[in-house]
N, C-alpha and C positions, 0 to 999 in steps of 0.2 A: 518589552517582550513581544514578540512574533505574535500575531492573531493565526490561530488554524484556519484552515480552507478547508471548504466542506468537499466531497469525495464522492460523486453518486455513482454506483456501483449497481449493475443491475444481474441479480443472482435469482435463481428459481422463480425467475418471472415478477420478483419484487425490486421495485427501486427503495436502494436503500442508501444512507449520507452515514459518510464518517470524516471524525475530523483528520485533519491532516495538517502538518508541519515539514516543509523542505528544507533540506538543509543542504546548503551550498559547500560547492570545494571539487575538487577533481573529479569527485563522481557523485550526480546527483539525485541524492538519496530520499527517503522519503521516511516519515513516523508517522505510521498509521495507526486509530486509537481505536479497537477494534474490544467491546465489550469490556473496557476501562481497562486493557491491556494494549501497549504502546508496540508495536512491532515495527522494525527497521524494515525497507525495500530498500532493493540496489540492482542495478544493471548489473548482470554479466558480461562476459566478451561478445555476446553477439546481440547485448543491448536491451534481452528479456528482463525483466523480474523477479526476483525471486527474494521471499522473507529470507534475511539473513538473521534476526536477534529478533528472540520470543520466547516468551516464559513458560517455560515447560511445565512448570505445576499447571497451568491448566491447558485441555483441550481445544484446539480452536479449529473448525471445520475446514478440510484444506480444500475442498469447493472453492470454499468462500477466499482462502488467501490466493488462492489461484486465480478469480475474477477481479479480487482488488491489484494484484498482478497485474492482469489483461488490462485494466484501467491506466492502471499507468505508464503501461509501455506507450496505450493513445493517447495519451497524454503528455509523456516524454520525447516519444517519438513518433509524431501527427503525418508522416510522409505515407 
């Protein structure tokens, strides 16, 4: 089984680590473990971020998914 990769993500002036799982194949995706809640990222057509698959019984601050976003676009796409 995959080891997660940690994630530091720096929001309201805190650095904060989450773990993280990519998963390969045409477009690559990412499982972000965000408050013991597993949320999918994916590129769209112009190669942003954005959560696709999240558990809607709970609240999750869209701040926060929005910089874990931003992280990955630098991270996906370092150019």
């Amino acid at each position: 089984m995959e080891e997660p990769i940690l994630l530091p993500v720096d929001y309201k002036g805190e650095e904060l680590e989450f773990e993280m799982k990519i998963q390969t194949g045409y477009i690559p995706r990412a499982e972000v473990l965000i408050d013991g809640i597993p949320v999918i990222f994916e590129p769209d057509n112009e190669g942003l971020y954005r959560a696709v698959q999240l558990d809607q019984s709970k609240k999750l601050d869209i701040g926060l998914l929005q910089a874990i976003a931003g992280q990955l676009e630098t991270l996906f796409n370092p150019s």
